[in-house]
Every structure is written in C-alpha cells, then in structure tokens.
C-alpha positions as CSV (number, residue, x, y, z in Angstrom):
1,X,44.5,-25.6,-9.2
2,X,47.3,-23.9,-10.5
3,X,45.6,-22.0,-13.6
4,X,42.8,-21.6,-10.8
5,X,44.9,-19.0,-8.9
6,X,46.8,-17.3,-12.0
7,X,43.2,-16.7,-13.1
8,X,41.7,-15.3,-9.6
9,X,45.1,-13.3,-9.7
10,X,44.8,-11.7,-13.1
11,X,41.1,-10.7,-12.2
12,X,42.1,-8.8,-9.3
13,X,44.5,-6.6,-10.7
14,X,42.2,-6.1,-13.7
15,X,41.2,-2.6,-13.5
16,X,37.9,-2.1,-11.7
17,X,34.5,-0.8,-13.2
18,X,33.0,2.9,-12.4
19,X,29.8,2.8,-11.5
20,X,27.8,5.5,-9.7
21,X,24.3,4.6,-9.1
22,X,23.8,6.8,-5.7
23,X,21.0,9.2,-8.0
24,X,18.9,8.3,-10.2
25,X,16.4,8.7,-12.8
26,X,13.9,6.4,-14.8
27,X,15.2,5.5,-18.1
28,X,11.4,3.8,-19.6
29,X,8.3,5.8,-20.8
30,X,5.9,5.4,-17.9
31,X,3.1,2.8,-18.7
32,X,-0.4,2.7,-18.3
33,X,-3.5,0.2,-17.3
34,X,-6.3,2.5,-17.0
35,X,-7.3,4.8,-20.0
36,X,-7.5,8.1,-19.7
37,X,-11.1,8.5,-19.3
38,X,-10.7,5.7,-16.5
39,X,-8.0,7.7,-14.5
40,X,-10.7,10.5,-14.7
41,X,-13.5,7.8,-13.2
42,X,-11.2,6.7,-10.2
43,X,-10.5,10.6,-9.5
44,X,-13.9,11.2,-9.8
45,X,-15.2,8.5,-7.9
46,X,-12.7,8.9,-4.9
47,X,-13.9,12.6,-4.3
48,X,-17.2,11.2,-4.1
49,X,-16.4,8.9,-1.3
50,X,-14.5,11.8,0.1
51,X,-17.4,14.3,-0.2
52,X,-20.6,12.2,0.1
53,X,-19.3,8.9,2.4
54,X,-16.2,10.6,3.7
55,X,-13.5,9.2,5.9
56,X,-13.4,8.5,10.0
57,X,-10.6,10.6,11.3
58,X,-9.8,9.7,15.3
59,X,-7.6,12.9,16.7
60,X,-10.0,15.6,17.5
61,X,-6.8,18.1,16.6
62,X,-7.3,16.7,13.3
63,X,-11.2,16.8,12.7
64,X,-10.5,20.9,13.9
65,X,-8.2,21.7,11.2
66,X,-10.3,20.0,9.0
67,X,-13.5,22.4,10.4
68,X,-11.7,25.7,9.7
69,X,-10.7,24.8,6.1
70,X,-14.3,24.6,5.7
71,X,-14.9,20.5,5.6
72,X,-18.1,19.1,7.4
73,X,-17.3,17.1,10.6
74,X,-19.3,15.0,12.6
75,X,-17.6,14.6,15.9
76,X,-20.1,12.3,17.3
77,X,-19.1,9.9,14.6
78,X,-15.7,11.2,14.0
79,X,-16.6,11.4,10.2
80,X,-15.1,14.2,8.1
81,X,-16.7,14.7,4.7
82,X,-13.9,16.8,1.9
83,X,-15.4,18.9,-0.5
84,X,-13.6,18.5,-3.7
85,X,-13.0,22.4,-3.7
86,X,-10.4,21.7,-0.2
87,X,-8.9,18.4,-2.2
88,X,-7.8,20.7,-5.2
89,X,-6.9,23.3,-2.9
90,X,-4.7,21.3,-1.2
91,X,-3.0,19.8,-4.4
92,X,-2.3,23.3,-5.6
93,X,0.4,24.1,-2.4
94,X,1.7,20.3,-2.5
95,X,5.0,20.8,-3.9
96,X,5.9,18.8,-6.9
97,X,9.4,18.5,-6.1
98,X,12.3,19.1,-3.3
99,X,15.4,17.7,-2.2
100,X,15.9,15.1,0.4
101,X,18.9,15.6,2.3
102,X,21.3,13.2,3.7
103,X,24.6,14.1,6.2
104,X,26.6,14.3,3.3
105,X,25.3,16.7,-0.3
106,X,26.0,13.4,-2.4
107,X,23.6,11.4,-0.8
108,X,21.0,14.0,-1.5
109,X,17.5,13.0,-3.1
110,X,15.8,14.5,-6.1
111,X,12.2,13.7,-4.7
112,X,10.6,14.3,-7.8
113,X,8.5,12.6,-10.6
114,X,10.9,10.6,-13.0
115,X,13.7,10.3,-10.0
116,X,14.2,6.8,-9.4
117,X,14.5,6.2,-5.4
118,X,15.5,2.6,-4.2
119,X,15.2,2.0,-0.5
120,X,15.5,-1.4,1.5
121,X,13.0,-3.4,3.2
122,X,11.3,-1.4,6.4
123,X,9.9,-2.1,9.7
124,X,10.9,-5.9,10.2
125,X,10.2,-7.4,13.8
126,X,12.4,-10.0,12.7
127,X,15.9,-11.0,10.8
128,X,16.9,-14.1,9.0
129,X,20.5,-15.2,7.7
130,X,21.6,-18.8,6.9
131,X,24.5,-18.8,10.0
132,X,22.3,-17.3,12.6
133,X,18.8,-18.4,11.6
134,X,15.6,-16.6,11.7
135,X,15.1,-14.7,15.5
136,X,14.1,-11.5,17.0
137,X,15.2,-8.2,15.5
138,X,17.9,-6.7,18.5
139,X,20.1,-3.7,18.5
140,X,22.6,-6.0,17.1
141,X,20.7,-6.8,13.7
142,X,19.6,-3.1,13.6
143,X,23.0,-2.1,13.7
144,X,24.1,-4.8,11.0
145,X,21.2,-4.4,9.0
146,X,22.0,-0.4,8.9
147,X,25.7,-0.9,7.9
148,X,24.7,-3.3,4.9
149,X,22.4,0.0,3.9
150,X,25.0,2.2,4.0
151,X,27.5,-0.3,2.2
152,X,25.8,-0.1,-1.2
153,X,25.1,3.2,-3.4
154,X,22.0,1.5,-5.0
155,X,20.2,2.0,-1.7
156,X,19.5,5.5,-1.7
157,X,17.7,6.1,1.1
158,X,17.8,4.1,5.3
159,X,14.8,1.9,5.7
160,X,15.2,1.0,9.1
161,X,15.1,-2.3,8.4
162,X,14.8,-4.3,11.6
163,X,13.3,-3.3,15.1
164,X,15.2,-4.2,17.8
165,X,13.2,-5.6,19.7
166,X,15.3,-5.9,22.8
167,X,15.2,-2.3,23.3
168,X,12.1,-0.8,25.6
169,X,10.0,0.8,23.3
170,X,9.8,4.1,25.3
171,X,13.5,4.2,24.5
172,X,14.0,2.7,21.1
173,X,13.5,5.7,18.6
174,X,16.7,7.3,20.3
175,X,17.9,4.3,20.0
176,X,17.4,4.1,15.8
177,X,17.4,7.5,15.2
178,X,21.2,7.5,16.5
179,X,22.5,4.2,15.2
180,X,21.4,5.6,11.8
181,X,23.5,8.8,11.8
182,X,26.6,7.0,13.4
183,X,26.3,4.6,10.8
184,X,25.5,6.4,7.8
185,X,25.0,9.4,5.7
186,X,22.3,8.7,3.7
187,X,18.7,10.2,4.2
188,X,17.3,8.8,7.2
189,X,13.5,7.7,8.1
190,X,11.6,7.9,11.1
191,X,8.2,6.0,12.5
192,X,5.0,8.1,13.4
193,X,4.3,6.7,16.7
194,X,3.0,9.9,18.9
195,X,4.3,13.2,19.1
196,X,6.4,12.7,21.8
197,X,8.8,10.0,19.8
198,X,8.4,12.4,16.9
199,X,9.6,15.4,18.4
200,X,12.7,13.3,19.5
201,X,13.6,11.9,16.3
202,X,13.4,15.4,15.1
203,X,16.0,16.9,18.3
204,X,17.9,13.8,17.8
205,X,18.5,14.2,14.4
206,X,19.0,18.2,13.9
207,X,22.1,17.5,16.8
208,X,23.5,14.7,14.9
209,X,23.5,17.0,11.5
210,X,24.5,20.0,13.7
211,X,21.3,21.9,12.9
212,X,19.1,24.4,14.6
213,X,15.6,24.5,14.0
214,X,15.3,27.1,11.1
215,X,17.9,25.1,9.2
216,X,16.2,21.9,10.1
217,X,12.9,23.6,8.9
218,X,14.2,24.9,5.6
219,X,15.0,21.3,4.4
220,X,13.6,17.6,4.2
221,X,16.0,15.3,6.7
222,X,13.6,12.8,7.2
223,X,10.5,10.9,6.1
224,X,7.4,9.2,7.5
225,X,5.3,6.5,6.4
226,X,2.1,7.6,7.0
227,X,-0.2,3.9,6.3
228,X,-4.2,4.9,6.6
229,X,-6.3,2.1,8.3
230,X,-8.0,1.2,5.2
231,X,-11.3,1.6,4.5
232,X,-11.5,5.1,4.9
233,X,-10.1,5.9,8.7
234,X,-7.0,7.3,10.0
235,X,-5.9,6.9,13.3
236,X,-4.5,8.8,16.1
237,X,-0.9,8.3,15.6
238,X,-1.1,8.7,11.6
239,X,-2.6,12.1,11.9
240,X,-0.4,13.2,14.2
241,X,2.1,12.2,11.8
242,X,0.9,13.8,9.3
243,X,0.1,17.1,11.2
244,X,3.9,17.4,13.5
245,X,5.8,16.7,9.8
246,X,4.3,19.1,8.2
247,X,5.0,21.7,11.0
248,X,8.5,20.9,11.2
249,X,8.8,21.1,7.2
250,X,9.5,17.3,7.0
251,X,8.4,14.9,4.9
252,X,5.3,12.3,5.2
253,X,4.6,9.9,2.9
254,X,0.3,9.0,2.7
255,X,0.2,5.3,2.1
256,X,-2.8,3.2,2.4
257,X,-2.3,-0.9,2.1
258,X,-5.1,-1.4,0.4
259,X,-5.2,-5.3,0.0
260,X,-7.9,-6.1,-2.8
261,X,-10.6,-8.4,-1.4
262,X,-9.9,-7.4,2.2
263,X,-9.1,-4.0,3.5
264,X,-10.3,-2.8,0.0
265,X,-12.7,-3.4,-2.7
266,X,-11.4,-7.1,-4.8
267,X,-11.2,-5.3,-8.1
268,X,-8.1,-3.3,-9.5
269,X,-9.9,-0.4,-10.4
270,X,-11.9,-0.2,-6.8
271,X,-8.9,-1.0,-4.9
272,X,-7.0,2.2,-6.9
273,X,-10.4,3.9,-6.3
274,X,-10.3,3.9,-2.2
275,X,-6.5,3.8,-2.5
276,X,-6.3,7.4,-4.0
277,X,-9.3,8.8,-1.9
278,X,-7.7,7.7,1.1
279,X,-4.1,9.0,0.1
280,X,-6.0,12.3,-0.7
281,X,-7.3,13.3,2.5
282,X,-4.3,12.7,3.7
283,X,-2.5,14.9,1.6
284,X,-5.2,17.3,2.2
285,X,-4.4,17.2,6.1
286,X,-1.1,18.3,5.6
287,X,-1.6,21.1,3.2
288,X,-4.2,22.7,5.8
289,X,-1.8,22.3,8.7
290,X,0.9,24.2,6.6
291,X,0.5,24.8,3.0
292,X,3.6,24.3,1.0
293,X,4.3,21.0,3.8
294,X,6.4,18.3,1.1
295,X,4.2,15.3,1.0
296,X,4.2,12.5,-0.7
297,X,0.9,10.5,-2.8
298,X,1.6,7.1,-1.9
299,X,0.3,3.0,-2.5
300,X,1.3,0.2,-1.3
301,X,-1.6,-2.3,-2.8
302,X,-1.9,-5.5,-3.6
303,X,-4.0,-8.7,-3.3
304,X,-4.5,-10.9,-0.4
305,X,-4.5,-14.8,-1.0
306,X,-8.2,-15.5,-1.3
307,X,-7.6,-19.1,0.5
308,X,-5.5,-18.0,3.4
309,X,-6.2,-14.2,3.7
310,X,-2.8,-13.3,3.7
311,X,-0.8,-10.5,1.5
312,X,0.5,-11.6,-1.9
313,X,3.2,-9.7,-3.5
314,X,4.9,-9.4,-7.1
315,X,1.7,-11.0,-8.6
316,X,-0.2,-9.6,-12.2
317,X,-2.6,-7.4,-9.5
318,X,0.4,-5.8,-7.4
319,X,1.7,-5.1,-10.6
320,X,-1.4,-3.5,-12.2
321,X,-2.0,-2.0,-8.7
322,X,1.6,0.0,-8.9
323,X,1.4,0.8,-12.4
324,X,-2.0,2.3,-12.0
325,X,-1.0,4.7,-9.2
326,X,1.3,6.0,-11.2
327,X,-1.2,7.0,-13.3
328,X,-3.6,8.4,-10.3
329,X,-0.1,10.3,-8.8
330,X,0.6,11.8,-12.5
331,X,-2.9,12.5,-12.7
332,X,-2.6,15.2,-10.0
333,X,1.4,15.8,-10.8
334,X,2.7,14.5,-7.6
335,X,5.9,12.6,-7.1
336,X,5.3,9.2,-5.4
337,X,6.3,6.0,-3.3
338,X,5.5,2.4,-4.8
339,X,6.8,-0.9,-2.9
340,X,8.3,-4.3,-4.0
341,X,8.4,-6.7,-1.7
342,X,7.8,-11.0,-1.5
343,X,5.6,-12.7,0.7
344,X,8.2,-15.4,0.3
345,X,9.7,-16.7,3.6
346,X,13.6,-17.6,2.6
347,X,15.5,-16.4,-0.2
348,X,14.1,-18.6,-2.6
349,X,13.4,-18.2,-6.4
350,X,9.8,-17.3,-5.2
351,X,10.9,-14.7,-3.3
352,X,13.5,-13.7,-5.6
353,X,10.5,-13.6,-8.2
354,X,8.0,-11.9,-6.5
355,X,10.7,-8.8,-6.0
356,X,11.8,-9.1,-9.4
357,X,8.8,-8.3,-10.5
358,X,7.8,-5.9,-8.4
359,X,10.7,-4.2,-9.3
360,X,10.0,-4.0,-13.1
361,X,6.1,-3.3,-11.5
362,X,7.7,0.2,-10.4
363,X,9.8,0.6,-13.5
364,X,7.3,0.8,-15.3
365,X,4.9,2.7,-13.2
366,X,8.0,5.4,-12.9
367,X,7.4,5.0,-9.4
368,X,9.5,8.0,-7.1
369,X,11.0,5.8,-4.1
370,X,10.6,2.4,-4.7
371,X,10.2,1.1,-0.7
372,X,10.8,-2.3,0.8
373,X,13.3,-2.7,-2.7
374,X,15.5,-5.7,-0.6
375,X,15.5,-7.6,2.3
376,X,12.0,-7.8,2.4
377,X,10.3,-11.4,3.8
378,X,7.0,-13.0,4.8
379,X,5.3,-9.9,3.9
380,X,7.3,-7.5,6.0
381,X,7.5,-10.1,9.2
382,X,11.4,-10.3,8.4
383,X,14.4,-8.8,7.1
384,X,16.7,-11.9,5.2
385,X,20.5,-11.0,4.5
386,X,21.2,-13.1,2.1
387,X,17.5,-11.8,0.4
388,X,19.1,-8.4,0.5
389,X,22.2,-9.2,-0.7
390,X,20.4,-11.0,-3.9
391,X,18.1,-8.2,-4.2
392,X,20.9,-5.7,-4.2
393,X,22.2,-7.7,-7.4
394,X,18.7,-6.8,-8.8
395,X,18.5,-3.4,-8.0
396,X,22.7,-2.5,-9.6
397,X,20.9,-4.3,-12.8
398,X,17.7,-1.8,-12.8
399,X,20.3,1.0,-12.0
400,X,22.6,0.0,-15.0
401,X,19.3,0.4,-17.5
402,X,19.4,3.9,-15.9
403,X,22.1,4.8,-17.0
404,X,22.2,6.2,-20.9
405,X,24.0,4.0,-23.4
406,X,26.7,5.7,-24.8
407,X,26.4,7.5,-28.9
408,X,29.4,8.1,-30.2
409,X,30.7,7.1,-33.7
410,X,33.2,4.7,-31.7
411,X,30.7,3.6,-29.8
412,X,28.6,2.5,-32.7
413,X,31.8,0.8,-34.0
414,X,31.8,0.5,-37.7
415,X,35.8,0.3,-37.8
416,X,35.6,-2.7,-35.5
417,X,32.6,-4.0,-37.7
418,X,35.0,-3.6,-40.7
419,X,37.6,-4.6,-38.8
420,X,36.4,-8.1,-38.0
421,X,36.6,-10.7,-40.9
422,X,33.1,-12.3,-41.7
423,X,32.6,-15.7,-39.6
424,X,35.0,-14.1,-37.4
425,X,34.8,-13.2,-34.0
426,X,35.4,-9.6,-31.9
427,X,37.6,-11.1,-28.8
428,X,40.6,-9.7,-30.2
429,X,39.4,-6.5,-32.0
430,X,41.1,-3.6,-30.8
431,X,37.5,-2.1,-30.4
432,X,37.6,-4.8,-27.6
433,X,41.1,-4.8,-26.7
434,X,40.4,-1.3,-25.3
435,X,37.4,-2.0,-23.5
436,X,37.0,-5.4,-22.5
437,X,37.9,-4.9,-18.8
438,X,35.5,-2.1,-18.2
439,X,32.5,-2.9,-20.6
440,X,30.3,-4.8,-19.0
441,X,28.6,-4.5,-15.7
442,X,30.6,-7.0,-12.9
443,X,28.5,-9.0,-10.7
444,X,28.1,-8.6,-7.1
445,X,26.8,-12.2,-6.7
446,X,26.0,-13.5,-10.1
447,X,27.8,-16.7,-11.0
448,X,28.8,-16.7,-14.5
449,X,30.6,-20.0,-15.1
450,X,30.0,-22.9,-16.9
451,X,29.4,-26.2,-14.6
452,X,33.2,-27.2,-14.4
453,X,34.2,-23.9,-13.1
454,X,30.7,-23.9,-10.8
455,X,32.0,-27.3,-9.4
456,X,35.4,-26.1,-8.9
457,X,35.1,-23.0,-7.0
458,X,33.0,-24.8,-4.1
459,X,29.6,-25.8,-5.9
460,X,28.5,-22.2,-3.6
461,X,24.8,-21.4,-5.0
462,X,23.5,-17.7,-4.9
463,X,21.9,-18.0,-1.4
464,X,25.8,-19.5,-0.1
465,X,27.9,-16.6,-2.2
466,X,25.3,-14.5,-0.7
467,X,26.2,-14.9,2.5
468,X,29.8,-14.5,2.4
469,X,29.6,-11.5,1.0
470,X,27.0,-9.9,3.8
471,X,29.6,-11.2,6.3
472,X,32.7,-9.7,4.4
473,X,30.9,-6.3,3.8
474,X,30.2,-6.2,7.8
475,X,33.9,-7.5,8.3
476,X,35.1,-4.3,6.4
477,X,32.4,-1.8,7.3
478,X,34.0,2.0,8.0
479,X,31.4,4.6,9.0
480,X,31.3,7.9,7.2
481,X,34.3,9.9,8.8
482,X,30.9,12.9,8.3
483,X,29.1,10.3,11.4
484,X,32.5,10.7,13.7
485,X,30.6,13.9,16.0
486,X,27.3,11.9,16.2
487,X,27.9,10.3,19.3
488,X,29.1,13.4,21.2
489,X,26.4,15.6,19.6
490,X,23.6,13.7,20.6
491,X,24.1,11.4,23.4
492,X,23.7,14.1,26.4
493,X,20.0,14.2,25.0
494,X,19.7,10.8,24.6
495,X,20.8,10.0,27.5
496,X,18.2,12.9,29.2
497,X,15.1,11.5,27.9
498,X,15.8,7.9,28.5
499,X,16.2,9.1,32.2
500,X,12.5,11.3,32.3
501,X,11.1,7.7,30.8
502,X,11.5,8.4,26.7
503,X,8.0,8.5,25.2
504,X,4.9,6.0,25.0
505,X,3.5,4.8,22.0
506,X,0.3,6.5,21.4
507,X,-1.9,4.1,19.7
C-alpha cells in the first residue's frame, strides 16, 4: 500500500503534458468509394431528380423565391422542379470557407474543407449515467451536459446535447440559448423550430456576445441543422430555417438522414444519390434568399436494421455512406458535416464500436464537423455520460494523429540508437531521460496496468473510471470569466418574451 501511494505521489508531481487540440485539421489523404466517373453519375443523376421529378417544398415563402430564380413550381402540388443552371448558380456564391466564431477568438472555427470539427452528441430527449439512471432530459442535465462540453478542448463546437424537457417548449430556446453562453465560450448551436424561436436565439445571443446586428451579420455565431424529410420534401420549419439564417448571415447546415432501405433507396450509391439532390436544393434555397449565405453540404446516412426498421450506425454502409459524401461535397468544393454516432443503448463495447468506427468513417472521409462525435445513444434517443466521457478518450486519440510528428535529427535519434548497446533496452537512454515524462499522450480514462495493479486500484472498469471522472469534472467546473455579463445582458429579454408567451413550434 505503501509503494501504492509513493507511486500515485511521484505521478502527480510529474510534469504534465501540453496538449492543444481546440483546432484542427485532418492529418490522412481523403479516401474514396465511388470512382470518379461514379461521383459524376450520382451528380448527374441527383439533378435529374431535381429537374425532372423534383422535390415537395411546404412554405409558400419558399416555393416564391424559388419562382423568381426562375425554377418551375406547382403550387397545387407544392412540387418545385431545379434546373441544373439555378443548382450551379447557387454553388458558385456558396462560400468555401469562413470562420465560426465562439465568445472567446480561441474557440474560433476554420469551417473549411480539411478542418477537422468534433462536436458532441445533439438533440437527446433523454440522459443516462450509471448513479442516476436513464430519465428525462431537464434543465439540470442540460446544464450538466453543457458544462462537460465546455470542459474538454476536443469538443470544438456546443451540441446541445440534452432537451430539457421540463421546460415549456414556448420557453425553452431562451432557456438553451442562455445556459450555453453562461456556460461556455465555444460556438454555440441553435434548433430551426419557426421563425419566432429563431429570431430569439438570434437577440438572445447577439446580447450575450454584446453585439448589434451589423456585427452579428458580419460573422457566423451559430449554426442550424437543417434535416430534409427524405424522400425529396422539406417542411415548413426547415425552410424557414434555411431562409431566416441565411438573412441574418448565420450558418445552416442541409442534412438529409437518408436511411438506406427506408427513407432512401437500399443501395449505397442511390442512398448518396437522393442524399446529395436533397442537400442541393437546399443549398440552392439559401443562395437565392442571399447569395454569399455560409452553408453547409451535409449527410447523415446510414442503413436501417432490415429486421426491426430501426437506424444502425458505425456499420460497413454508414461507413461507405460518409466516405462517399465526401466525395459528393469535394465534388462541388464545399466544406461539410458527417456524424458518428451508436445505436447502442449503454456504454457498452458495441456502442463504443459503433462510434469508433464511425469516427475513423469521417477520418477518412475528411469530413468538416464531425456531429453527434460523443455521448450519443439509442440512435440519438439519449445522451450517456459515461458514453461521452469514453468517447472523449476516442476523440484526444484522433486529435493526437492530428497533430504532425515531430522531424528533427534528435527526433530521429541516431545518438540514442548508437547510444543503446545491442539486446539492450532505451529506459535509461538519455534520449529518454529527457523525454519520458512528456512523450506519450496520457490517458483520460485508459487503464494501462497489468492485472495486479488493475486488481489493486479497485478492479474500476472503463464504464466505472468513467464515471468518476464526469462527476469530478462537474465538481470542479468554472465558467469562462468571458460568460460573467451573460446573465445581466440577456435576462431583461428573456425574461420579456417568456411573459408575451415565448414562441410556438411551427411544425
């Protein structure tokens, strides 16, 4: 017991390990399953179903701007047909890059092809930890879920994780939208859910960074998920999305869920096919509203179970899936948003698994923002704590690769090399001597004893270490000293709206 504590002693006054991982970039060669004259067939073939089938589009506002670009609308059947002339007239305004901005310049986003965006699991009705069990997402789990965000650098970008569901839902985007600039500087996110809950995100969140509208205008402070109802429609709510963020200069992200052998066609290459016609009218409705609008090309598809119907995740066809929009985004040179995920329902190793190969899914599809990166459960039903904190581990790995080895001639070490007699070993060589403490990247959950010392700290498994470290991280949580005004700045509004009856859903 003793030796135990000398040990644990000695490592803590070990120096500690410099890591930055708060930006980005991919470190692989972006790979390919479709050939090149097969990412021409899936282009060609989704402006077909654009121009000859075309896609159902429900807010009249929308079907207008599509009829003075010059698209053919049917308003009887609510059916607007895009000539490809509009599609490539809208991908020539998209912009390929821009920043996304959080409270403090260091949080700040490159959104741009070959950055490499990690953001947690999103839009959870539900939470899960091994104390408290699984229940209801509340303001309380919001607010934890928001402060485990903020506590690692590896998670670029807010999700929100968990809807708290004990909030009225007239009220509860003041609600989120607050709680994630009290609790954090990173970029924040925002639901499409009418205008009338956009337009007070948007006030809530220019007080809370102290901007006016111009300055607001001039940058990307926050992002939509913009999902199409796949096949081929987009509903009220969506295009209004689509339409009030690219008015107020802000950023939307077109994502259909194309699940192969339900909401889309059972093969890769048809699934990528509807996929990247869908996400193109889309894009193409928010280049008419404002030319120049950022805007995302987005996918989040996969394959359903064929025996139950439900969404699988981090199998070969969700991989295939992400890897081939890469190819379908690079195609028309726009940055892009991928998704890991697990259908899993506890933080199990299939759970574990299906994320972990997700992951290296985006890797190598050099995805932009890797969404739903940890936390994520059942398919998006719920947020798991101790899934997060396992995923985080993941993600510090994938954001180590990032980082280039280093080249120098003592880095290639032939001194230590000649240094070290042959059958010999390196643990004393002064090559390690000097670097031993600081080499290597340190754990955040990872056990990396043998049995005995397994046995003698506790027998603790991944899914146990996990959770002491969710509850020390919360134990310890400071907010930004930038979030301190947030409160003062905003709640006056807040406070005003919730008292006129906040804002209905539109659905």
């Amino acid at each position: 017991m003793a030796r135990g504590k000398r040990r644990a002693n000695k490592n803590t006054a070990r120096p500690s390990r410099a890591v930055n991982y708060s930006q980005l970039t991919h470190p692989f060669i972006p790979q390919s399953v479709l050939t090149e004259d097969a990412v021409a067939g899936v282009h060609d073939a989704a402006l077909r179903v654009l121009e000859e089938l075309g896609i159902k589009i429900l807010l009249p506002e929308a079907r207008e701007i599509f009829v003075r670009s010059g698209a053919l609308v049917d308003d009887d059947t609510q059916m607007v047909r895009i000539g490809r002339d509009l599609v490539a007239a809208a991908l020539s305004t998209a912009p390929r890059s821009f920043t996304y901005k959080g409270a403090d310049p260091v949080r700040d986003q490159d959104y741009a092809l070959g950055s490499l965006i990690f953001a947690p699991g999103g839009g959870c009705p539900n939470v899960t930890d091994s104390i408290r069990g699984r229940r209801a997402g509340s303001a309380e789990t919001f607010i934890e879920t928001t402060k485990l965000q903020q506590s690692f650098d590896v998670i670029h970008i807010l999700g929100p994780s968990a809807e708290p569901q004990d909030i009225p839902v007239h009220e509860r985007h003041l609600f989120m939208m607050q709680q994630q600039c009290m609790l954090s500087d990173k970029p924040v996110s925002q639901a499409s859910r009418g205008r009338a809950q956009i337009q007070d995100g948007f006030e809530v969140l220019r007080l809370a960074r102290g901007l006016d509208e111009d300055a607001f205008g001039e940058n990307v402070w926050a992002k939509t998920i913009i999902n199409t109802n796949s096949p081929r429609m987009i509903d009220n709510p969506m295009a209004e999305g689509i339409i009030d963020f690219a008015r107020a200069g802000q950023l939307s992200i077109i994502t259909p869920f194309c699940l192969a052998g339900a909401m889309a066609p059972i093969t890769v290459a048809g699934a990528l096919t509807l996929q990247h016609a869908e996400t193109l009218a889309g894009i193409t409705l928010a280049q008419m509203t404002c030319a120049g609008a950022p805007v995302s090309y987005g996918g989040f598809s996969s394959n359903v179970d064929m025996k139950s119907g439900s969404p699988a995740f981090g199998t070969p066809e969700h991989v295939k899936l992400m890897i081939g929009t890469g190819q379908m985004a690079r195609h028309v040179g726009m940055p892009w948003r991928g998704a890991a995920g697990s259908a899993g329902v506890v933080a199990d190793m299939q759970s574990a698994g299906e994320n972990h190969m997700a992951l290296w899914g985006a890797m190598q599809a050099n995805a932009t923002l890797v969404l739903h990166a940890a936390g994520w459960l059942e398919g998006g039903l719920t947020f798991g704590y101790e899934k997060f904190i396992n995923d985080v581990e993941a993600l510090q790995v994938l954001a180590e690769l990032a980082h280039p080895i280093p080249q120098t001639d003592d880095d290639i070490g032939f001194d230590a090399i000649a240094a070290a007699e042959p059958g010999g070993h390196f643990f004393d060589n002064p090559h390690t001597m000097s670097r031993f403490q600081t080499a290597f990247y340190d754990p955040l959950n990872a056990d990396l004893n043998n049995h005995g010392g397994f046995v003698a700290a506790g027998a603790r498994d991944a899914t146990m270490r996990a959770t002491d470290i969710w509850q020390e991280r919360l134990r310890d949580f400071q907010a930004p000293t930038i979030c301190e005004p947030v409160k003062d700045r905003t709640q006056v509004f807040i406070d005003r709206r919730i008292q006129e009856g906040g804002a209905t859903v539109v659905g």
